[in-house]
N, CA, C and O atoms as a CHARMM CRD file, in Angstrom:
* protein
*
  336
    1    1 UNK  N    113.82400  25.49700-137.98800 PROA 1      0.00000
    2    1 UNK  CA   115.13000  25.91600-137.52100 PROA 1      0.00000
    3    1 UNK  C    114.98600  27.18700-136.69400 PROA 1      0.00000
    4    1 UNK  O    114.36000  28.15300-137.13100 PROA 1      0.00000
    5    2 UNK  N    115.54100  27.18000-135.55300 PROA 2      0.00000
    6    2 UNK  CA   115.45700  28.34400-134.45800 PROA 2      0.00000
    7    2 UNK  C    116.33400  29.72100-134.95300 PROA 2      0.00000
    8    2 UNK  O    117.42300  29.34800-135.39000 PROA 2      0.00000
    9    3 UNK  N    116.24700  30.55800-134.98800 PROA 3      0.00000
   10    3 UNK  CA   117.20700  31.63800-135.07300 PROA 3      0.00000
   11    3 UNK  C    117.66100  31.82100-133.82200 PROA 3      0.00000
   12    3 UNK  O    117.33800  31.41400-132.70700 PROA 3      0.00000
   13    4 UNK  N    118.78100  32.78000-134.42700 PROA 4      0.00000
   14    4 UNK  CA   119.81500  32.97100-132.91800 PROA 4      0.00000
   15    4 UNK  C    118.81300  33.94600-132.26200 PROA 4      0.00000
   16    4 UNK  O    118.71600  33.53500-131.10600 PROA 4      0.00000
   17    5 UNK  N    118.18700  34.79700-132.37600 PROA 5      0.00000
   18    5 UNK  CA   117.22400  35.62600-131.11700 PROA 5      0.00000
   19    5 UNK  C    116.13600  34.88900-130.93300 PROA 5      0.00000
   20    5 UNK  O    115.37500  35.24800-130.03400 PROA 5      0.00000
   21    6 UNK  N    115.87900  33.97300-131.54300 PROA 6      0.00000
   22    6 UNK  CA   114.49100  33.07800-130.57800 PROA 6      0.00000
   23    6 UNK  C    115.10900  32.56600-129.28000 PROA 6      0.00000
   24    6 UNK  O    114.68700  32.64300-128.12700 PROA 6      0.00000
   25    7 UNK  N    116.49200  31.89200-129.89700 PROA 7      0.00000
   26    7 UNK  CA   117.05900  30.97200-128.60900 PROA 7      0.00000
   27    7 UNK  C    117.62400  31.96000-127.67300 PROA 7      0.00000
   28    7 UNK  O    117.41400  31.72700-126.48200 PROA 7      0.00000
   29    8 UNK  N    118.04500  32.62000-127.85900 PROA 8      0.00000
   30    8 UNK  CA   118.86900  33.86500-126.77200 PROA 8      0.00000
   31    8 UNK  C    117.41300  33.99800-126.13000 PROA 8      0.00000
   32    8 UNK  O    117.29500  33.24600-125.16200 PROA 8      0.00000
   33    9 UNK  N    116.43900  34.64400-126.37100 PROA 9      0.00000
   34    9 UNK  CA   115.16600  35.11900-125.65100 PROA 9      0.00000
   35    9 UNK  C    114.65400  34.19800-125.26300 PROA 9      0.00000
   36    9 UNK  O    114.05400  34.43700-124.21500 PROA 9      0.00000
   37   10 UNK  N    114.54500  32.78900-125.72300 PROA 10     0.00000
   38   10 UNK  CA   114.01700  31.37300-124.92600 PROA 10     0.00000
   39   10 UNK  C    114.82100  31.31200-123.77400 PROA 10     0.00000
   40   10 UNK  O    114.20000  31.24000-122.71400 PROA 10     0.00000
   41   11 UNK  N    116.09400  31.32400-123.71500 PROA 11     0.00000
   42   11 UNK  CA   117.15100  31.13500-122.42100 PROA 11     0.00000
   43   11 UNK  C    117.14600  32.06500-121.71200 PROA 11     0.00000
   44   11 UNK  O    117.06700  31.74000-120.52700 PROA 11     0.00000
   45   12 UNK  N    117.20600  33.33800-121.93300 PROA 12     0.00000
   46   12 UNK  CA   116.70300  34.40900-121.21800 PROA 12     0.00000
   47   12 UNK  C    115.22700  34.87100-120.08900 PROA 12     0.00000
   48   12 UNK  O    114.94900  35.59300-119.13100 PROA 12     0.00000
   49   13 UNK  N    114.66300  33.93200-120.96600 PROA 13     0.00000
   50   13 UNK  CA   113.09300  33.92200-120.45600 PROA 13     0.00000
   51   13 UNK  C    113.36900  32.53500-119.29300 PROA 13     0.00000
   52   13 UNK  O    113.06700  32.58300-118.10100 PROA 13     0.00000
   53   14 UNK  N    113.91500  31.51800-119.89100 PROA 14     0.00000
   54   14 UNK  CA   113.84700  30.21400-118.54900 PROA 14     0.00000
   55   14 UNK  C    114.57500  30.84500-117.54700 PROA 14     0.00000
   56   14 UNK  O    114.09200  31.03100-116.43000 PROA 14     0.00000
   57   15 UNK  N    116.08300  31.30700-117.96300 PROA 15     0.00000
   58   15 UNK  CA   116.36700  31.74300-117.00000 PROA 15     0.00000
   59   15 UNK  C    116.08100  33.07500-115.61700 PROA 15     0.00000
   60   15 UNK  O    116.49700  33.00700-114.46000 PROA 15     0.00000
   61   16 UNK  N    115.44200  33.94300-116.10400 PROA 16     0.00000
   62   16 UNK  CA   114.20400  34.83800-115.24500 PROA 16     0.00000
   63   16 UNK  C    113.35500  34.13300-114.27500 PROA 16     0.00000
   64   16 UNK  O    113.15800  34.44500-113.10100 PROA 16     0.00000
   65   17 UNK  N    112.61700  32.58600-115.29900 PROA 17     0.00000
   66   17 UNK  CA   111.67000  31.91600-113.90100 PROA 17     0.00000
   67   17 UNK  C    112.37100  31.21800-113.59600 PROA 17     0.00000
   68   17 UNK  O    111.86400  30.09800-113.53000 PROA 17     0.00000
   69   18 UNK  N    113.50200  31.24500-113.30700 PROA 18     0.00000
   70   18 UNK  CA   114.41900  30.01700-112.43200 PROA 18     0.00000
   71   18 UNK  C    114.48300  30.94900-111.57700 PROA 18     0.00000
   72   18 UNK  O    113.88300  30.94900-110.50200 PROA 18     0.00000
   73   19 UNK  N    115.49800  32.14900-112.15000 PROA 19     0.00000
   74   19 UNK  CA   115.22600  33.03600-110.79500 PROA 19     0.00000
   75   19 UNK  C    114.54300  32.90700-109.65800 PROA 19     0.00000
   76   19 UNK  O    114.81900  32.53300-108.51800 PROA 19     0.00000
   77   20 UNK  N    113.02700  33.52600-110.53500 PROA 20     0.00000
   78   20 UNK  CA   112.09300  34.09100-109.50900 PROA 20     0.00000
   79   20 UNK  C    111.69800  32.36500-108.85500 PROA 20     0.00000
   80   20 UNK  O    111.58500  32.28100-107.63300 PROA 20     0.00000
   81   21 UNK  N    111.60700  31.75000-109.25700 PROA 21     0.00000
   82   21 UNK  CA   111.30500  30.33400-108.90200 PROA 21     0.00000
   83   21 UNK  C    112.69900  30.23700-107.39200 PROA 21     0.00000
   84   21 UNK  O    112.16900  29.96700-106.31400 PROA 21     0.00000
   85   22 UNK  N    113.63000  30.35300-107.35200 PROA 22     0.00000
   86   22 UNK  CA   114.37700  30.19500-106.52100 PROA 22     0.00000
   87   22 UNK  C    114.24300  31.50100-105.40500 PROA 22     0.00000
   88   22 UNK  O    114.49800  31.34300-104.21100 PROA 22     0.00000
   89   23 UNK  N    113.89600  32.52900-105.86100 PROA 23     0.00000
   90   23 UNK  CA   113.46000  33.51300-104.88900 PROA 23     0.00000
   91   23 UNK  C    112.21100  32.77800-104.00400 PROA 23     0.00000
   92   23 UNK  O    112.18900  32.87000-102.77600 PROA 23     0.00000
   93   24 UNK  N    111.21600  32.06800-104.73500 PROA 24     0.00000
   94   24 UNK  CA   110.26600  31.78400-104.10000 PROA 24     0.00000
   95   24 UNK  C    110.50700  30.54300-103.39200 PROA 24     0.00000
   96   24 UNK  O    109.99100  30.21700-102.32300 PROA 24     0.00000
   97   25 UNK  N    111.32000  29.89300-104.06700 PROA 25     0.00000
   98   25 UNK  CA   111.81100  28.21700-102.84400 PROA 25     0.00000
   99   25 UNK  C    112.56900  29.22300-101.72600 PROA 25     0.00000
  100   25 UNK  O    111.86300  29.11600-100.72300 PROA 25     0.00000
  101   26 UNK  N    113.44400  29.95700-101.48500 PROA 26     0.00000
  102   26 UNK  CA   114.22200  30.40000-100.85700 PROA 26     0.00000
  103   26 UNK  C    113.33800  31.25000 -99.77100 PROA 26     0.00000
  104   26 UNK  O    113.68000  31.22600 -98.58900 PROA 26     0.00000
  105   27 UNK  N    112.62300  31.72100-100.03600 PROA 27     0.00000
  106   27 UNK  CA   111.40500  32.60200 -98.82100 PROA 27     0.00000
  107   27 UNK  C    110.77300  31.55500 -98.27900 PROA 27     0.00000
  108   27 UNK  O    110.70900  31.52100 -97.05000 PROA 27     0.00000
  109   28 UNK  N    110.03400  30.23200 -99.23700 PROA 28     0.00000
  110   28 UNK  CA   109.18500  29.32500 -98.48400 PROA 28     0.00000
  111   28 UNK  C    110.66800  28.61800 -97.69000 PROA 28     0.00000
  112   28 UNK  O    109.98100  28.40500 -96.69200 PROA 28     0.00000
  113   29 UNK  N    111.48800  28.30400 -97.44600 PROA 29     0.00000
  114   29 UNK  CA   112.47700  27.91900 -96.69300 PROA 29     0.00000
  115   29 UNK  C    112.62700  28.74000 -95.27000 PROA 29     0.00000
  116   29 UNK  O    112.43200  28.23400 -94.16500 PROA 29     0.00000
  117   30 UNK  N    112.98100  30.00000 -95.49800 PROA 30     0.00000
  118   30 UNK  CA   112.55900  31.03100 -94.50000 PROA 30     0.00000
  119   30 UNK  C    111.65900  30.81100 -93.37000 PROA 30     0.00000
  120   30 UNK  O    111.77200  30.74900 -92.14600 PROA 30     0.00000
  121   31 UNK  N    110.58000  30.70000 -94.36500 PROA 31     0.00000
  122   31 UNK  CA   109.18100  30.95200 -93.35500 PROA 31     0.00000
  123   31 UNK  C    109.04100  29.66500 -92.83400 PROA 31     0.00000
  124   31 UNK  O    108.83600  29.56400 -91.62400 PROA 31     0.00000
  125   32 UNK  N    109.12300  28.55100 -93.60100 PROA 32     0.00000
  126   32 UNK  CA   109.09900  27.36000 -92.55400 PROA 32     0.00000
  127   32 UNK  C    110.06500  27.40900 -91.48700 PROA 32     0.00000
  128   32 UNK  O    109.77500  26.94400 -90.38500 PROA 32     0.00000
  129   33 UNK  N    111.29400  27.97800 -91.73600 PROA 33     0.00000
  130   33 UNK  CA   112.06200  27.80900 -90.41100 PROA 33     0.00000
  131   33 UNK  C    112.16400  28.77200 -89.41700 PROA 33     0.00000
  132   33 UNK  O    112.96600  28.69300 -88.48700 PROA 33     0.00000
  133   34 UNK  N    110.99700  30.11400 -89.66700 PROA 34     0.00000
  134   34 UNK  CA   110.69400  30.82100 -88.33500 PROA 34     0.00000
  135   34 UNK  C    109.20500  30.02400 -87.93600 PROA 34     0.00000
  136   34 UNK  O    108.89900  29.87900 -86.75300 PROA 34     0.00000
  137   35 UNK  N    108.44900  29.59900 -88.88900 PROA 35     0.00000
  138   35 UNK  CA   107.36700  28.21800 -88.10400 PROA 35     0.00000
  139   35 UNK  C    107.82200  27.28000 -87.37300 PROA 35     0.00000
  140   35 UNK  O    107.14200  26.62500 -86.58200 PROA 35     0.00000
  141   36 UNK  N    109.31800  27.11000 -87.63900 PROA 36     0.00000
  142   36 UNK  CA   109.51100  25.98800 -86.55300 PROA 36     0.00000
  143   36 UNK  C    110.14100  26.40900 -85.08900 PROA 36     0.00000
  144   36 UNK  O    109.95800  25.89400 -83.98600 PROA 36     0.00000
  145   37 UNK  N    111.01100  27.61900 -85.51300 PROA 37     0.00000
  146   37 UNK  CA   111.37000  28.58300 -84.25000 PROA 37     0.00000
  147   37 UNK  C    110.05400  28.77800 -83.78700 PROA 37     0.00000
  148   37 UNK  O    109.73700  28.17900 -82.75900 PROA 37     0.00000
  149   38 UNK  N    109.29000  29.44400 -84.30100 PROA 38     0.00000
  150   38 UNK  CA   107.86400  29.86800 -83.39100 PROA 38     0.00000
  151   38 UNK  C    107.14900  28.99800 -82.44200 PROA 38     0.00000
  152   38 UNK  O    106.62700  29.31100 -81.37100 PROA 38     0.00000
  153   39 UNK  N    107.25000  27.30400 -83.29800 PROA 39     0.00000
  154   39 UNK  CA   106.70700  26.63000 -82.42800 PROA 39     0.00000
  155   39 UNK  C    107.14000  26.14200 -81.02800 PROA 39     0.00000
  156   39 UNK  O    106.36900  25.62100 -80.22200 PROA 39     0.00000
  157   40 UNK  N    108.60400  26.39100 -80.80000 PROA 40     0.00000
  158   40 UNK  CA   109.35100  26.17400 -79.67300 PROA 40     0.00000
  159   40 UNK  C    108.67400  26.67800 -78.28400 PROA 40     0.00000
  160   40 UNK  O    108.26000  26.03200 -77.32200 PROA 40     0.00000
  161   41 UNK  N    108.72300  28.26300 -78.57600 PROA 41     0.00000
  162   41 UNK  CA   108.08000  29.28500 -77.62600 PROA 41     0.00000
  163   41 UNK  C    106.49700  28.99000 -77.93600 PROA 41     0.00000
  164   41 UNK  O    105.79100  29.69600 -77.21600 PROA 41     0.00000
  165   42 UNK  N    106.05400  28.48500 -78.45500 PROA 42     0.00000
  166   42 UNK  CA   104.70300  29.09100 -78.81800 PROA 42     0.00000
  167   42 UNK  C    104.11600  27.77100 -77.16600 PROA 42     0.00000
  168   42 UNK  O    104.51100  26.64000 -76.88300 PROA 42     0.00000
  169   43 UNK  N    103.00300  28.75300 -76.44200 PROA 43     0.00000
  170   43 UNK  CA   102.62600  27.38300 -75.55600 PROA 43     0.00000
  171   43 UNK  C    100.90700  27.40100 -75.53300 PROA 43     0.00000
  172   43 UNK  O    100.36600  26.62500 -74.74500 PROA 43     0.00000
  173   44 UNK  N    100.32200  27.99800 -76.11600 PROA 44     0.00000
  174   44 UNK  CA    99.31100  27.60000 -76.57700 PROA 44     0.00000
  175   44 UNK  C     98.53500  26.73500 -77.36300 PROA 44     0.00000
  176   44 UNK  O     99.08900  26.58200 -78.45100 PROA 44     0.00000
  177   45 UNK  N     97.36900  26.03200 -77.26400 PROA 45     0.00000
  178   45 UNK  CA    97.54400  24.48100 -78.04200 PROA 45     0.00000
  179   45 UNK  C     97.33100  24.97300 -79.26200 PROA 45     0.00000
  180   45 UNK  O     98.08800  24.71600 -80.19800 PROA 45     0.00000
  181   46 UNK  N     95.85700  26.03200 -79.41600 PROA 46     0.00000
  182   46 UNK  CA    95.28900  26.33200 -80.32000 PROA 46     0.00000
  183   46 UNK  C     96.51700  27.24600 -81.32600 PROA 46     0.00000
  184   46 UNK  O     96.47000  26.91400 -82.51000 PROA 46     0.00000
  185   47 UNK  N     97.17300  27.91600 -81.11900 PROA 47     0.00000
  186   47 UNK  CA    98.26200  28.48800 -81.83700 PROA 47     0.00000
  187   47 UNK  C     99.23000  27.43400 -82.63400 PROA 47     0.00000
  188   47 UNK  O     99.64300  27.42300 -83.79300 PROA 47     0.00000
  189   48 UNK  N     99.35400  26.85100 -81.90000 PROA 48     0.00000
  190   48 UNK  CA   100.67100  25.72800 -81.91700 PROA 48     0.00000
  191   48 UNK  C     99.98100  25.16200 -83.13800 PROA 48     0.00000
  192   48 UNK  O    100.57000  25.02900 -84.21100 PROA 48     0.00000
  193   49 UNK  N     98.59200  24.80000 -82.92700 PROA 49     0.00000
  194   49 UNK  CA    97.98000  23.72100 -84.08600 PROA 49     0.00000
  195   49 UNK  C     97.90000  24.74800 -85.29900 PROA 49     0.00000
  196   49 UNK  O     98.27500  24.44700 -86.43200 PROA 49     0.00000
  197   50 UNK  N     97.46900  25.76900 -85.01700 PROA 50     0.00000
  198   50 UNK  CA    97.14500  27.12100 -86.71000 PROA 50     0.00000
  199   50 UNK  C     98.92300  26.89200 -86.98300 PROA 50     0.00000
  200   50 UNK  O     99.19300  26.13300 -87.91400 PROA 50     0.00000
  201   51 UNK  N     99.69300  27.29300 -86.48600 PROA 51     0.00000
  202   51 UNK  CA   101.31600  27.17600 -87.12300 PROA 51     0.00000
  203   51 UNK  C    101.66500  26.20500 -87.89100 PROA 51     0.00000
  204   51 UNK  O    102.06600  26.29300 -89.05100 PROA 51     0.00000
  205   52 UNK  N    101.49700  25.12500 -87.16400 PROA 52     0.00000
  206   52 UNK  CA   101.31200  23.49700 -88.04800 PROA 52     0.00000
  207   52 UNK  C    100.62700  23.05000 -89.18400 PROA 52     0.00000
  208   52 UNK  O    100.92100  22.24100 -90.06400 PROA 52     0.00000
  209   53 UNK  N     99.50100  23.86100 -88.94000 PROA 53     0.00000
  210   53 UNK  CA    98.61100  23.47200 -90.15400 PROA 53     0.00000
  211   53 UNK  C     99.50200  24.82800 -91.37800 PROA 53     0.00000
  212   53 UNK  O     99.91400  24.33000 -92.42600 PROA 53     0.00000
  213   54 UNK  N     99.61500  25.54600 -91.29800 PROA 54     0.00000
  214   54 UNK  CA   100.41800  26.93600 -92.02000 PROA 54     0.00000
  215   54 UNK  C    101.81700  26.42100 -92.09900 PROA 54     0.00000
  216   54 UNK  O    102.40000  26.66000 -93.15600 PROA 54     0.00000
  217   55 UNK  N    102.66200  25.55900 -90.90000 PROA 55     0.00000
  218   55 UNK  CA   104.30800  24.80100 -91.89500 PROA 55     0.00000
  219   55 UNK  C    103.84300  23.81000 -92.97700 PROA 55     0.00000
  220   55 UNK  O    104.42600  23.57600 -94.03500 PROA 55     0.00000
  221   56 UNK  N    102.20700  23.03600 -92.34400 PROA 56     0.00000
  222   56 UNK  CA   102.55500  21.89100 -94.00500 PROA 56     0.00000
  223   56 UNK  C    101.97700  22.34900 -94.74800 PROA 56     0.00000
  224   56 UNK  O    102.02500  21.61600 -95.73500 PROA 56     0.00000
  225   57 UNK  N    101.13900  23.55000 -95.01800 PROA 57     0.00000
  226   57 UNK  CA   100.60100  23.78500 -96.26900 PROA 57     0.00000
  227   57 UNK  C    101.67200  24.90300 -96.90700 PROA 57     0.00000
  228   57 UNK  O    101.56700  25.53500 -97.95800 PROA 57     0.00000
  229   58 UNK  N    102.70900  24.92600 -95.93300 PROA 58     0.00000
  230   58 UNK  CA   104.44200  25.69500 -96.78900 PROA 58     0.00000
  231   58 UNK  C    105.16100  24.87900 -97.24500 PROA 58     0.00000
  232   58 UNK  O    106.02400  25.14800 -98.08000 PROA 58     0.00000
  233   59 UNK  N    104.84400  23.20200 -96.57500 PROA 59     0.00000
  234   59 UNK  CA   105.92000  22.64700 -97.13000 PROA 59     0.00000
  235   59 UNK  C    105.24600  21.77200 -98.37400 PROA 59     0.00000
  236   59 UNK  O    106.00200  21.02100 -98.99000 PROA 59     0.00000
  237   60 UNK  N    103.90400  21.84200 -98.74500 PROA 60     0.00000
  238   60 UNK  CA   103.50500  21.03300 -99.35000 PROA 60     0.00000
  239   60 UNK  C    103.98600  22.48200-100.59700 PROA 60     0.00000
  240   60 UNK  O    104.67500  22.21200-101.58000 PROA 60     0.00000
  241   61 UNK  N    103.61400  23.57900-100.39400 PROA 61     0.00000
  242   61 UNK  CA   103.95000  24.62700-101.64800 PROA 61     0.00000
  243   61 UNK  C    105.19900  24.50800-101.90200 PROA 61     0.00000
  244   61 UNK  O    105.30400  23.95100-102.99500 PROA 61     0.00000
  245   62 UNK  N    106.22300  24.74800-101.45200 PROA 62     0.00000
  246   62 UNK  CA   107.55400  24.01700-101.12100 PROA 62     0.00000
  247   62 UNK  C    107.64200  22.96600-102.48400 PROA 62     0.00000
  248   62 UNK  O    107.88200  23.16000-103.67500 PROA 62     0.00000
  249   63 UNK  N    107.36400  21.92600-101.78200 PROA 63     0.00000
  250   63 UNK  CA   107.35100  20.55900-102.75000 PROA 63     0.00000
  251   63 UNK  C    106.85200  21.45500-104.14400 PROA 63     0.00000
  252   63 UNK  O    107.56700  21.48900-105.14500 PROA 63     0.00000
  253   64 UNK  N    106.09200  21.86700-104.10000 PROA 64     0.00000
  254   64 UNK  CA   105.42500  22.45600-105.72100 PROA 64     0.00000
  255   64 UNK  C    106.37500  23.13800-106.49700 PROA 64     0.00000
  256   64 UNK  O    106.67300  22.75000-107.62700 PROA 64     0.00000
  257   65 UNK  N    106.94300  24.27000-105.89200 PROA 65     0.00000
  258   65 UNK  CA   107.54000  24.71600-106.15400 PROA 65     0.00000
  259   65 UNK  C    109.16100  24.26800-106.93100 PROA 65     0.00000
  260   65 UNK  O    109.71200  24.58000-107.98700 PROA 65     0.00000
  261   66 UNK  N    109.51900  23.37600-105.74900 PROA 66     0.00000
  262   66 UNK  CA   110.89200  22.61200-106.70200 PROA 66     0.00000
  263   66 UNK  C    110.04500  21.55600-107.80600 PROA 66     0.00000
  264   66 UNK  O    110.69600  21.28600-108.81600 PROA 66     0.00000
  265   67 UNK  N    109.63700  21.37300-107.77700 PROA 67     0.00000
  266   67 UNK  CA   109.12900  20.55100-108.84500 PROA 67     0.00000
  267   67 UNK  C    108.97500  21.46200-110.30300 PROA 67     0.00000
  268   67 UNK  O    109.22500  21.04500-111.43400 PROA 67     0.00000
  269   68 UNK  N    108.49800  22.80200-109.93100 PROA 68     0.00000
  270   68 UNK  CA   108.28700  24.01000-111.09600 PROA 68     0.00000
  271   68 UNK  C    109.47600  23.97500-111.84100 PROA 68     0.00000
  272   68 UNK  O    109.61600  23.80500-113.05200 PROA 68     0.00000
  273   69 UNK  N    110.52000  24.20000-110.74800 PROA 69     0.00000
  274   69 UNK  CA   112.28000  24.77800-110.84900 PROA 69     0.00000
  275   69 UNK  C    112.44300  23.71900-111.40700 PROA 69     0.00000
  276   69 UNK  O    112.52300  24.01600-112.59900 PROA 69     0.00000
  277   70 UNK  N    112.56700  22.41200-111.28100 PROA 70     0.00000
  278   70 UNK  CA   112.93300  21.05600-111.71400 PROA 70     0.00000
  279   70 UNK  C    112.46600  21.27000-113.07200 PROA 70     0.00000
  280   70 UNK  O    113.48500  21.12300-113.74700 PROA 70     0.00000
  281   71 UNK  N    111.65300  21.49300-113.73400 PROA 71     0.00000
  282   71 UNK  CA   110.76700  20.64800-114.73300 PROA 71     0.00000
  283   71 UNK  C    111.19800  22.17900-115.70200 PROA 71     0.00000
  284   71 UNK  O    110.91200  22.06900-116.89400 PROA 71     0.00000
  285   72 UNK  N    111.79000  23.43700-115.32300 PROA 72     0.00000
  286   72 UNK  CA   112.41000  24.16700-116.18100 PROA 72     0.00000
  287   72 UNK  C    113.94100  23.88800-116.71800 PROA 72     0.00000
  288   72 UNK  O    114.60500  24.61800-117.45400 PROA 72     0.00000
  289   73 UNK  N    114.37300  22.41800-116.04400 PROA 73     0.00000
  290   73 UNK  CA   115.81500  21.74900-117.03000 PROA 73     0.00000
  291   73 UNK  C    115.42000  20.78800-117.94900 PROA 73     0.00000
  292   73 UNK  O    114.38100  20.12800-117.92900 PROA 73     0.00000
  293   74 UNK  N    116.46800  20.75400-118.88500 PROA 74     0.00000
  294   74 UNK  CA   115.87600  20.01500-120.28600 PROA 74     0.00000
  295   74 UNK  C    115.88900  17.95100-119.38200 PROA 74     0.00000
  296   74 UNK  O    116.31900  17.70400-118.25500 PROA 74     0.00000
  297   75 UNK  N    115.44300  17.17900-120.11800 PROA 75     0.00000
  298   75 UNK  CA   115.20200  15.76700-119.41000 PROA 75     0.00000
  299   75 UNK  C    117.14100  15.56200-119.12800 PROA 75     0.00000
  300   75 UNK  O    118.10100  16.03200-119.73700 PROA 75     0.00000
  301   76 UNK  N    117.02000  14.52900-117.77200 PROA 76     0.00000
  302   76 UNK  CA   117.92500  14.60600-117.43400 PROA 76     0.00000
  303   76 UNK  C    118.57800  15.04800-116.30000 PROA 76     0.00000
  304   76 UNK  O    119.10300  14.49900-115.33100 PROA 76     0.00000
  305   77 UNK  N    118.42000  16.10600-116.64600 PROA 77     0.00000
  306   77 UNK  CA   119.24200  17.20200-115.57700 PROA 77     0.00000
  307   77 UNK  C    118.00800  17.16800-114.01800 PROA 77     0.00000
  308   77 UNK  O    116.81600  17.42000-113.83700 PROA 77     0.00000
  309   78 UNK  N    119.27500  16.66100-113.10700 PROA 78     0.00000
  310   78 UNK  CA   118.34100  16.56100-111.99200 PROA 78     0.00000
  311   78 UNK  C    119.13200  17.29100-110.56800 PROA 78     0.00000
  312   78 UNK  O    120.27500  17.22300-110.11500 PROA 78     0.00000
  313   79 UNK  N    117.96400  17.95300-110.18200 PROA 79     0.00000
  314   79 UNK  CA   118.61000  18.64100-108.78100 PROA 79     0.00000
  315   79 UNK  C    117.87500  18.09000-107.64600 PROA 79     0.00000
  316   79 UNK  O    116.69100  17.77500-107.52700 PROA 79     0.00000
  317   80 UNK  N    119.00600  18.04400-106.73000 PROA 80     0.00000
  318   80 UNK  CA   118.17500  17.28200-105.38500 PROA 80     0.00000
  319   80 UNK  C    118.66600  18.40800-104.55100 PROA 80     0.00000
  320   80 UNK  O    119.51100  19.26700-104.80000 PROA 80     0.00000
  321   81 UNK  N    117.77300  18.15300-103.27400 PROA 81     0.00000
  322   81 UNK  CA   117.60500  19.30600-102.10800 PROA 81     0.00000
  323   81 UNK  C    117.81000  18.52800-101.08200 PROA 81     0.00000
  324   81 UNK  O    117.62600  17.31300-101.01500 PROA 81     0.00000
  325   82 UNK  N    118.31900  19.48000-100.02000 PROA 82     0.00000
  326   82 UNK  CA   118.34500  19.04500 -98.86600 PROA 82     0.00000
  327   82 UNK  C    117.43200  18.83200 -97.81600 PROA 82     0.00000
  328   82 UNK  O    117.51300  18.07900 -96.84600 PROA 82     0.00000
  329   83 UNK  N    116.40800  19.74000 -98.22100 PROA 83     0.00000
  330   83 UNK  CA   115.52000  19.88100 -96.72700 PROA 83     0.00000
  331   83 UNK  C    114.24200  19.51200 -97.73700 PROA 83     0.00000
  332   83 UNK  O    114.30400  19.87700 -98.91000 PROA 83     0.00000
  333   84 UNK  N    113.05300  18.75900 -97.23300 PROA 84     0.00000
  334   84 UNK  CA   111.69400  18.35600 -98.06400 PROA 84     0.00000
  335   84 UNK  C    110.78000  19.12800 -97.34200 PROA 84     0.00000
  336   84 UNK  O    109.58800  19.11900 -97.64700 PROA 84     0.00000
């Protein structure tokens, strides 16, 4: 049987890495979408290709990341996103 300060400090604690978990989806969102501004202007090949290779290894962290955030709700509870 849980006591009432295990569970207060269990919910307290998920809720902190949801936080920081959403701080960190919310920056990798950011940065992919000045990678994609950048690539507009960018007219170099060799640049153009380092940016590309640096948006999918943001969007593949990305993907990781909601999956972290996801898997801190009890079964069930499901959040979907807009942008992959």
């Amino acid at each position: 049987m849980k006591t009432t300060l295990k569970t207060a400090l269990t919910a307290t604690l998920t809720q902190a890495r949801r936080l920081g978990l959403l701080f960190q989806i919310r920056s990798l969102e950011i940065m992919i979408d000045g990678q994609n501004k950048a690539l507009e202007v960018v007219t170099c090949p060799i640049t153009a290709f380092k940016i590309t290779l640096a948006r999918s290894n943001a969007k593949r962290e990305l993907a990781i990341t909601r999956a972290e955030y996801t898997a801190t709700f009890p079964a069930g509870v499901r959040r979907t996103w807009t942008m992959a």
